[in-house]
N, C-alpha and C positions, 0 to 999 in steps of 0.2 A: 536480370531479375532484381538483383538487388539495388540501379539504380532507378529499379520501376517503386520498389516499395520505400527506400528515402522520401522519391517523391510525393508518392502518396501519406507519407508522415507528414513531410513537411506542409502539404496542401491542407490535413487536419488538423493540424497546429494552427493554420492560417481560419480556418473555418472555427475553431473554439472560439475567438474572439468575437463572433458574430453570435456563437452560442449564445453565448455569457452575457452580452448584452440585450438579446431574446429575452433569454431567461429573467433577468431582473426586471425586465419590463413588463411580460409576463406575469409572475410572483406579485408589482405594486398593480395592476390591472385587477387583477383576482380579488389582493384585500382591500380596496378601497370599493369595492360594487359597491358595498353599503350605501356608503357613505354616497358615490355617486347616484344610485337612485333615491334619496333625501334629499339632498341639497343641488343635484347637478351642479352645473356652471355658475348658480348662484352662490356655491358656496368661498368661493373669491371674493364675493363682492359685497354682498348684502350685508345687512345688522341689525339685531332684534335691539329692539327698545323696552328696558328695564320699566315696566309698568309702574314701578312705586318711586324712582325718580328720576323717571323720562329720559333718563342717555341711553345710548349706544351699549348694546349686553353682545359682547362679542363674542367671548371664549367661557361657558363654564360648564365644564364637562360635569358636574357634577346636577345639574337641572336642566341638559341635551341640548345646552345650545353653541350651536359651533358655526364661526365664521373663521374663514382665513385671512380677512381681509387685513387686521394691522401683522399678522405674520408675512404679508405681501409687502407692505409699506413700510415695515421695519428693512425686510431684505432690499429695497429698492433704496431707499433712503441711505443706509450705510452703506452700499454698492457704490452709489453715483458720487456720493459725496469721498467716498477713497479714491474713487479716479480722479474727483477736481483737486485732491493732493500730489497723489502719484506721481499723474500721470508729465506735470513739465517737471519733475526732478526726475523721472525716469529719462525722458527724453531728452535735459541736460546729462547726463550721467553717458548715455549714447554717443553725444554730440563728444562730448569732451575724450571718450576712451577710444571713439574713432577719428576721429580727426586732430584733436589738439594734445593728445596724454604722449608722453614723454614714451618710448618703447620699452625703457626700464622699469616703469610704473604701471606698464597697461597692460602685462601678464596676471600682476600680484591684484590688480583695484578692478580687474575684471573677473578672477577668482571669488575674490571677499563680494564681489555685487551676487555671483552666484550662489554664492552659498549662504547667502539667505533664504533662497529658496528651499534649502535644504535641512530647516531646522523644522522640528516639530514644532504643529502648531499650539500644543498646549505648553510648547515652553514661551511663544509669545504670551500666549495669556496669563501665566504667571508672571512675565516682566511686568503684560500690560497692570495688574492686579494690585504689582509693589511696589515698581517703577511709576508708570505713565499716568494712571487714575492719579495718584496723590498730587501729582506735578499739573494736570487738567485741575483739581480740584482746589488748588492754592492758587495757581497763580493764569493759568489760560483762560478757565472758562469764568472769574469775574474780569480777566479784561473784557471776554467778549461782550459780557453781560452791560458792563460799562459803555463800550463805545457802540454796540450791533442791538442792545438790547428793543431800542425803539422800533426794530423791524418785527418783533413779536417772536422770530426765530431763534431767539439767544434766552428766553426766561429764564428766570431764576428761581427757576419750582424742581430743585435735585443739587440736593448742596451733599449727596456721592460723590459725585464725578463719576459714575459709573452715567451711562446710555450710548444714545447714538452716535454720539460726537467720539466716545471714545473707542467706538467699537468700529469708526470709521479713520479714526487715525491708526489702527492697529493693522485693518483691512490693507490700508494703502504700504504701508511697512512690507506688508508679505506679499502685496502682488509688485514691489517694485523692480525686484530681479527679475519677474519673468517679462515685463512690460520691457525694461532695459536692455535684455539679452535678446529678446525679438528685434527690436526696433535696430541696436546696434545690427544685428543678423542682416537685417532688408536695409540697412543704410552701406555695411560693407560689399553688399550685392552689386549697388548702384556701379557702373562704370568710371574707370580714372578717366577715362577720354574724356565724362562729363563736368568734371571736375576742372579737367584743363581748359578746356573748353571757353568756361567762363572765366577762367582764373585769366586766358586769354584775352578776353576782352575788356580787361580791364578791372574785373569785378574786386571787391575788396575779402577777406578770408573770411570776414562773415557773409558775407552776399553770396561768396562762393556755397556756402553750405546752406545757407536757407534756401537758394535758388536751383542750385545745382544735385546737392545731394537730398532735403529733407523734400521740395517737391516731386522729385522723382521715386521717394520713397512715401511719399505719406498713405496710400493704398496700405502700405503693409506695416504702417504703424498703426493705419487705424484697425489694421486685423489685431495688432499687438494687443493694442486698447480691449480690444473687444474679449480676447484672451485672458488678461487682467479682470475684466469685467466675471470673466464666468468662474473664475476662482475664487473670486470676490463674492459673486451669489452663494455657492456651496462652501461656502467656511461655516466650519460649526464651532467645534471647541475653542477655539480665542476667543470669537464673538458671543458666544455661551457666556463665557467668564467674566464680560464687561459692559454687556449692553442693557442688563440691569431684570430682564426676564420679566416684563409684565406686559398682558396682552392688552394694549392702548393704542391709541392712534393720539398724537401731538404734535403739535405746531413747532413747538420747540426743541431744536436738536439737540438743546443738551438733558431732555428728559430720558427718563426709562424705554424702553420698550422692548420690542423681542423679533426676531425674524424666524422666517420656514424653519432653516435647519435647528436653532436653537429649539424651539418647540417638540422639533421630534427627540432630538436626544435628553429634553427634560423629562418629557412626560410618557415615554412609549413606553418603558418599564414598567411606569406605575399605572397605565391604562388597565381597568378592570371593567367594562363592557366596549362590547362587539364595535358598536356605534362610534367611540371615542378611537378603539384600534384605528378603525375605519379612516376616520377622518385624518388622522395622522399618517397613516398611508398616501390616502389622498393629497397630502402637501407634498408627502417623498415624492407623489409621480409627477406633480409638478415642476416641482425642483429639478427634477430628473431628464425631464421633456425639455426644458429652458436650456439646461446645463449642457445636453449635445448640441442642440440649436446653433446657441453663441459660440461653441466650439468651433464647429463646425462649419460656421460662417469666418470664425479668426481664422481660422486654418486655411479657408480656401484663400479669405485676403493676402494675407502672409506670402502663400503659391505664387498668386500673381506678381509679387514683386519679382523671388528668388528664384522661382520657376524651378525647385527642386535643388537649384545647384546649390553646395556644400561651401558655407563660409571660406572668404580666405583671409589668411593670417597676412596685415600689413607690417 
Protein backbone atom coordinates (compact mmCIF):
# COMPACT_ATOMS: atom_id res chain seq x y z
CA UNK A 1 0.00 0.00 0.00
CA UNK A 2 2.31 2.25 0.70
CA UNK A 3 4.55 1.56 -2.22
CA UNK A 4 1.31 1.91 -4.37
CA UNK A 5 0.81 5.65 -2.97
CA UNK A 6 4.85 6.82 -3.25
CA UNK A 7 4.11 6.00 -6.51
CA UNK A 8 1.30 7.61 -7.20
CA UNK A 9 3.10 10.89 -5.53
CA UNK A 10 5.79 10.68 -7.32
CA UNK A 11 3.72 10.17 -10.84
CA UNK A 12 1.95 13.72 -9.65
CA UNK A 13 4.99 15.34 -8.90
CA UNK A 14 5.93 14.25 -12.41
CA UNK A 15 2.51 15.44 -13.91
CA UNK A 16 2.65 19.15 -12.12
CA UNK A 17 5.21 20.14 -14.44
CA UNK A 18 3.08 19.66 -17.47
CA UNK A 19 0.44 21.42 -15.14
CA UNK A 20 2.39 24.49 -14.81
CA UNK A 21 3.31 24.70 -18.22
CA UNK A 22 -0.53 24.41 -19.22
CA UNK A 23 -1.34 26.79 -17.07
CA UNK A 24 1.02 29.52 -18.17
CA UNK A 25 0.09 29.04 -21.60
CA UNK A 26 -3.26 28.91 -20.75
CA UNK A 27 -3.26 32.46 -18.56
CA UNK A 28 -1.02 34.30 -21.88
CA UNK A 29 -3.86 32.69 -24.47
CA UNK A 30 -6.81 34.15 -22.30
CA UNK A 31 -4.91 37.87 -21.94
CA UNK A 32 -3.90 38.47 -25.12
CA UNK A 33 -7.52 37.54 -27.06
CA UNK A 34 -7.63 41.27 -27.38
CA UNK A 35 -5.05 41.88 -28.62
CA UNK A 36 -5.15 38.83 -31.06
CA UNK A 37 -8.47 39.64 -32.37
CA UNK A 38 -7.08 43.47 -33.35
CA UNK A 39 -4.02 42.94 -34.72
CA UNK A 40 -3.83 38.89 -35.36
CA UNK A 41 -0.52 37.83 -36.94
CA UNK A 42 -0.15 41.27 -38.22
CA UNK A 43 0.64 42.34 -35.31
CA UNK A 44 4.53 41.05 -35.69
CA UNK A 45 4.80 42.66 -38.54
CA UNK A 46 3.06 45.54 -39.75
CA UNK A 47 3.58 49.51 -39.06
CA UNK A 48 1.42 52.41 -39.16
CA UNK A 49 2.68 55.54 -40.68
CA UNK A 50 2.77 58.62 -38.59
CA UNK A 51 0.52 60.91 -40.90
CA UNK A 52 2.18 64.29 -40.02
CA UNK A 53 5.83 62.99 -40.83
CA UNK A 54 5.49 59.95 -42.81
CA UNK A 55 7.63 57.27 -40.66
CA UNK A 56 7.03 54.12 -39.29
CA UNK A 57 4.57 54.74 -35.81
CA UNK A 58 5.23 51.51 -34.17
CA UNK A 59 4.65 51.53 -30.41
CA UNK A 60 2.32 54.40 -28.74
CA UNK A 61 0.12 53.06 -26.46
CA UNK A 62 -1.02 56.11 -25.65
CA UNK A 63 -2.99 56.94 -29.34
CA UNK A 64 -3.70 52.58 -29.82
CA UNK A 65 -1.08 51.99 -31.95
CA UNK A 66 0.85 48.82 -31.39
CA UNK A 67 3.20 46.79 -33.51
CA UNK A 68 5.64 44.28 -32.26
CA UNK A 69 7.78 44.36 -34.96
CA UNK A 70 11.11 46.47 -33.62
CA UNK A 71 10.57 44.47 -30.18
CA UNK A 72 11.03 41.43 -32.72
CA UNK A 73 14.12 42.99 -34.38
CA UNK A 74 15.58 44.27 -31.21
CA UNK A 75 15.32 40.48 -29.78
CA UNK A 76 16.74 38.98 -32.87
CA UNK A 77 19.44 41.40 -33.60
CA UNK A 78 21.00 41.15 -30.03
CA UNK A 79 20.38 37.14 -29.95
CA UNK A 80 22.47 36.57 -33.25
CA UNK A 81 24.83 38.93 -32.72
CA UNK A 82 25.82 37.37 -28.97
CA UNK A 83 26.15 34.15 -30.65
CA UNK A 84 28.72 35.57 -33.47
CA UNK A 85 30.70 36.44 -30.08
CA UNK A 86 30.18 33.58 -27.88
CA UNK A 87 29.85 31.16 -29.60
CA UNK A 88 33.97 30.40 -30.91
CA UNK A 89 35.26 31.52 -27.37
CA UNK A 90 32.73 29.09 -25.92
CA UNK A 91 33.90 26.45 -28.12
CA UNK A 92 37.63 27.27 -27.60
CA UNK A 93 37.18 27.23 -23.97
CA UNK A 94 35.72 23.45 -24.70
CA UNK A 95 38.39 22.54 -26.86
CA UNK A 96 41.03 23.62 -24.51
CA UNK A 97 39.35 22.18 -20.93
CA UNK A 98 38.88 18.91 -22.78
CA UNK A 99 41.57 18.19 -24.54
CA UNK A 100 44.51 20.41 -23.98
CA UNK A 101 43.93 22.00 -20.06
CA UNK A 102 46.43 20.71 -17.68
CA UNK A 103 44.35 18.09 -15.06
CA UNK A 104 45.37 20.55 -12.23
CA UNK A 105 43.58 23.58 -13.90
CA UNK A 106 40.58 21.79 -15.55
CA UNK A 107 38.58 21.26 -12.14
CA UNK A 108 39.16 24.92 -10.97
CA UNK A 109 38.76 26.81 -14.99
CA UNK A 110 35.78 24.51 -15.42
CA UNK A 111 34.03 25.57 -12.14
CA UNK A 112 34.82 29.46 -12.72
CA UNK A 113 33.34 28.81 -16.69
CA UNK A 114 30.13 27.59 -14.63
CA UNK A 115 29.64 29.80 -12.55
CA UNK A 116 28.85 32.30 -14.51
CA UNK A 117 26.00 31.02 -15.34
CA UNK A 118 25.12 31.13 -11.88
CA UNK A 119 25.04 34.83 -11.23
CA UNK A 120 22.20 37.01 -11.36
CA UNK A 121 21.45 38.58 -14.23
CA UNK A 122 20.77 42.08 -12.83
CA UNK A 123 24.12 41.89 -11.43
CA UNK A 124 25.39 41.66 -15.09
CA UNK A 125 23.47 44.74 -15.86
CA UNK A 126 24.84 46.58 -13.34
CA UNK A 127 28.64 45.61 -14.51
CA UNK A 128 27.24 46.12 -17.95
CA UNK A 129 25.88 49.83 -16.85
CA UNK A 130 29.42 50.80 -14.84
CA UNK A 131 31.78 48.73 -16.36
CA UNK A 132 31.25 47.81 -20.06
CA UNK A 133 28.86 50.78 -21.51
CA UNK A 134 31.69 53.32 -20.46
CA UNK A 135 34.42 51.10 -21.99
CA UNK A 136 31.89 50.68 -25.54
CA UNK A 137 31.47 54.27 -25.36
CA UNK A 138 35.33 55.50 -25.05
CA UNK A 139 36.98 53.46 -26.81
CA UNK A 140 35.06 50.31 -29.02
CA UNK A 141 32.30 51.73 -30.47
CA UNK A 142 34.48 54.90 -32.18
CA UNK A 143 36.98 52.23 -33.44
CA UNK A 144 34.15 50.61 -34.99
CA UNK A 145 32.70 53.71 -36.10
CA UNK A 146 36.07 54.60 -37.63
CA UNK A 147 37.11 51.52 -39.47
CA UNK A 148 33.08 49.56 -40.09
CA UNK A 149 31.52 52.89 -40.20
CA UNK A 150 31.14 52.90 -44.17
CA UNK A 151 29.04 49.70 -43.95
CA UNK A 152 26.02 51.95 -42.55
CA UNK A 153 25.97 49.31 -39.56
CA UNK A 154 28.33 51.10 -37.11
CA UNK A 155 26.70 54.98 -37.22
CA UNK A 156 27.45 57.27 -35.11
CA UNK A 157 23.95 58.43 -34.09
CA UNK A 158 24.32 57.18 -29.75
CA UNK A 159 27.26 58.71 -28.33
CA UNK A 160 25.59 56.45 -24.76
CA UNK A 161 26.98 53.56 -25.55
CA UNK A 162 24.02 52.20 -24.38
CA UNK A 163 22.01 49.88 -27.51
CA UNK A 164 22.30 46.81 -29.46
CA UNK A 165 25.89 46.41 -29.57
CA UNK A 166 25.99 46.46 -25.78
CA UNK A 167 23.26 44.51 -24.97
CA UNK A 168 24.72 41.97 -27.17
CA UNK A 169 28.10 41.82 -25.73
CA UNK A 170 26.47 41.27 -22.32
CA UNK A 171 23.98 38.49 -23.92
CA UNK A 172 27.13 36.67 -25.18
CA UNK A 173 28.94 36.99 -21.63
CA UNK A 174 25.93 35.10 -19.97
CA UNK A 175 25.17 32.49 -22.44
CA UNK A 176 29.05 31.56 -22.56
CA UNK A 177 29.01 28.99 -19.76
CA UNK A 178 26.09 27.17 -20.78
CA UNK A 179 27.21 27.01 -24.60
CA UNK A 180 30.76 25.83 -23.17
CA UNK A 181 29.51 23.33 -20.64
CA UNK A 182 27.25 21.75 -23.48
CA UNK A 183 29.51 21.52 -26.08
CA UNK A 184 32.48 20.30 -23.53
CA UNK A 185 29.43 17.76 -22.31
CA UNK A 186 28.91 16.26 -26.26
CA UNK A 187 32.69 16.51 -27.04
CA UNK A 188 33.68 14.35 -23.71
CA UNK A 189 30.91 11.99 -25.09
CA UNK A 190 32.77 11.46 -28.21
CA UNK A 191 34.76 8.02 -28.03
CA UNK A 192 38.75 7.75 -27.23
CA UNK A 193 38.80 4.98 -29.84
CA UNK A 194 38.06 8.11 -32.19
CA UNK A 195 40.60 9.92 -31.00
CA UNK A 196 43.21 7.09 -31.45
CA UNK A 197 42.02 6.33 -34.39
CA UNK A 198 43.26 9.29 -36.20
CA UNK A 199 45.87 10.08 -33.75
CA UNK A 200 46.83 6.63 -35.64
CA UNK A 201 46.96 7.61 -38.82
CA UNK A 202 49.12 10.05 -38.51
CA UNK A 203 46.92 13.02 -37.75
CA UNK A 204 48.53 16.03 -35.96
CA UNK A 205 46.69 17.19 -32.21
CA UNK A 206 44.86 19.70 -33.96
CA UNK A 207 43.67 17.55 -36.91
CA UNK A 208 42.99 15.07 -34.35
CA UNK A 209 40.41 17.28 -32.69
CA UNK A 210 38.77 19.08 -35.53
CA UNK A 211 38.43 15.82 -37.28
CA UNK A 212 37.98 13.42 -34.73
CA UNK A 213 36.36 14.93 -31.84
CA UNK A 214 34.55 18.40 -32.95
CA UNK A 215 32.95 16.46 -36.26
CA UNK A 216 31.68 13.81 -34.55
CA UNK A 217 30.33 16.25 -32.05
CA UNK A 218 29.08 19.17 -33.94
CA UNK A 219 25.21 17.85 -33.94
CA UNK A 220 25.44 18.54 -30.32
CA UNK A 221 27.21 21.71 -30.31
CA UNK A 222 24.87 23.02 -32.64
CA UNK A 223 22.10 21.86 -30.14
CA UNK A 224 24.48 23.74 -27.51
CA UNK A 225 24.30 26.88 -29.98
CA UNK A 226 20.69 26.76 -30.15
CA UNK A 227 20.53 26.56 -26.22
CA UNK A 228 22.52 29.66 -25.93
CA UNK A 229 20.36 31.01 -28.47
CA UNK A 230 17.10 30.63 -26.35
CA UNK A 231 18.55 32.06 -23.14
CA UNK A 232 19.75 34.77 -25.19
CA UNK A 233 15.92 35.40 -26.65
CA UNK A 234 14.35 35.48 -23.01
CA UNK A 235 16.91 37.71 -21.05
CA UNK A 236 15.28 40.56 -19.74
CA UNK A 237 16.93 42.45 -16.95
CA UNK A 238 20.64 43.02 -18.32
CA UNK A 239 19.29 43.73 -21.67
CA UNK A 240 16.61 46.05 -19.97
CA UNK A 241 19.54 47.90 -18.47
CA UNK A 242 21.61 48.63 -21.69
CA UNK A 243 19.88 48.29 -24.87
CA UNK A 244 18.81 51.77 -24.49
CA UNK A 245 14.60 51.11 -24.46
CA UNK A 246 13.23 52.79 -27.51
CA UNK A 247 10.68 51.25 -29.73
CA UNK A 248 12.84 51.88 -33.26
CA UNK A 249 14.00 49.74 -35.78
CA UNK A 250 17.89 50.82 -37.00
CA UNK A 251 20.32 49.89 -39.27
CA UNK A 252 22.88 50.55 -36.88
CA UNK A 253 24.00 48.39 -34.05
CA UNK A 254 25.12 50.75 -32.00
CA UNK A 255 21.77 52.57 -31.75
CA UNK A 256 19.03 52.30 -29.20
CA UNK A 257 16.41 50.01 -29.41
CA UNK A 258 14.42 47.52 -27.24
CA UNK A 259 13.55 43.85 -27.52
CA UNK A 260 10.17 41.47 -26.32
CA UNK A 261 11.08 40.82 -22.99
CA UNK A 262 12.42 44.40 -22.15
CA UNK A 263 9.06 45.91 -23.18
CA UNK A 264 7.03 43.71 -21.13
CA UNK A 265 9.03 44.43 -17.83
CA UNK A 266 9.05 48.30 -18.70
CA UNK A 267 5.65 48.81 -19.46
CA UNK A 268 3.29 46.07 -17.95
CA UNK A 269 2.94 47.78 -14.62
CA UNK A 270 2.28 50.94 -16.00
CA UNK A 271 -0.37 49.53 -18.77
CA UNK A 272 -3.67 51.39 -17.88
CA UNK A 273 -6.06 50.02 -20.67
CA UNK A 274 -7.16 46.59 -21.57
CA UNK A 275 -5.73 46.87 -25.20
CA UNK A 276 -2.07 47.83 -24.14
CA UNK A 277 -2.42 44.81 -21.28
CA UNK A 278 -3.23 42.86 -24.17
CA UNK A 279 -0.71 43.48 -26.43
CA UNK A 280 1.98 42.98 -24.02
CA UNK A 281 0.76 39.73 -23.24
CA UNK A 282 0.61 38.91 -26.69
CA UNK A 283 4.61 39.42 -26.98
CA UNK A 284 5.01 37.08 -23.56
CA UNK A 285 3.16 34.36 -25.49
CA UNK A 286 5.45 34.75 -28.20
CA UNK A 287 8.37 34.69 -26.39
CA UNK A 288 7.08 31.84 -24.66
CA UNK A 289 6.17 29.66 -27.93
CA UNK A 290 9.82 30.50 -29.43
CA UNK A 291 11.58 29.83 -26.01
CA UNK A 292 10.25 25.96 -25.70
CA UNK A 293 10.66 25.58 -29.38
CA UNK A 294 14.58 26.45 -29.52
CA UNK A 295 14.64 24.32 -26.24
CA UNK A 296 13.37 21.83 -27.29
CA UNK A 297 15.08 21.41 -30.44
CA UNK A 298 18.79 22.11 -28.40
CA UNK A 299 17.77 19.47 -26.21
CA UNK A 300 16.90 16.85 -28.66
CA UNK A 301 20.26 17.94 -30.49
CA UNK A 302 22.43 17.59 -27.51
CA UNK A 303 20.43 13.71 -27.13
CA UNK A 304 21.68 12.72 -30.13
CA UNK A 305 25.16 13.09 -29.54
CA UNK A 306 25.20 11.91 -25.61
CA UNK A 307 22.33 9.66 -25.95
CA UNK A 308 21.61 10.26 -22.36
CA UNK A 309 24.86 8.87 -21.01
CA UNK A 310 26.37 10.97 -18.01
CA UNK A 311 29.65 12.82 -18.66
CA UNK A 312 32.88 11.37 -17.77
CA UNK A 313 35.60 12.86 -15.75
CA UNK A 314 39.08 12.47 -18.02
Amino acid sequence: MADRGFQWLMFLCGLSIFAIVALIAFELVLRSDLAWKNFGFQFFFRADVDPSTHKPWYWDPVNGHFSALPFVYGTLVTSFMALLISVPLAIGVAVFLTEMCPKALRTALAFLTELLAAIPSVIYGLWAVFVLVPLLRQYVNPLLIRSLGWTGMFGDDNPTGLGYFASAVILAIMILPIISSLTREVMIAVPHSQREAVLALGATRWEMIRTGVLRNARIGIVGAVILGLGRALGETMAVTMVIGNTPEISKSVLANGTSMAAVIANEYAEAVTDLHRSALTEIGLALFIVTIIVNALARFLVWMVTRGAPARVQ
